[in-house]
N, C-alpha and C positions, 0 to 999 in steps of 0.2 A: 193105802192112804185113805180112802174112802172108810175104810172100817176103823182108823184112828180117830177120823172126822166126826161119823155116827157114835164111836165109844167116849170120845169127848164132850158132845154134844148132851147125850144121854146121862153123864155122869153128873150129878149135885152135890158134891163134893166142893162145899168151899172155901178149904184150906187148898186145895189143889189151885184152882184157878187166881186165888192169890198166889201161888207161888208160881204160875205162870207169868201174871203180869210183873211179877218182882225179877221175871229174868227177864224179860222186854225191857223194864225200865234198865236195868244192869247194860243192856247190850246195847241197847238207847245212846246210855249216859258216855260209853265204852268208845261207841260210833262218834261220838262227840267232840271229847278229848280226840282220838285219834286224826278229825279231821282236822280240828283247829291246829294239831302239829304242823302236819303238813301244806295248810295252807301258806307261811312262811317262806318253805322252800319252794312249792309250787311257784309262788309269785315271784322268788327270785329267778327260777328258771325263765319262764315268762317275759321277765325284763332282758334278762340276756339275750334270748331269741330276737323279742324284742329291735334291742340295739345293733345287733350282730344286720338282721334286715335293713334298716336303716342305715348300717354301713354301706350296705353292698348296692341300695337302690338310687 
């Protein structure tokens, strides 16, 4: 790992390090939609716990 770090580090190459940050924003953007899905269902699960507590208390 360390020898990726120092051979990245040392490389000036920069069409490389654009196309590093172009998969960050990808995996970014990715992480983004993904969560906004599942936010929906989360929060319906959440109500249902929720209410199901509220029955029983």
């Amino acid at each position: 790992m360390s020898k990726f770090v120092s051979r990245f580090m040392k490389d000036e190459s920069g069409a490389t390090a654009i196309e590093y940050g172009l998969i960050a924003a990808l995996i970014a953007v990715v992480l983004v939609t993904v969560m906004g899905t599942l936010k929906g269902g989360l929060t319906t699960a959440f109500d249902n716990i929720k209410t199901q507590l509220e029955k029983t208390s």
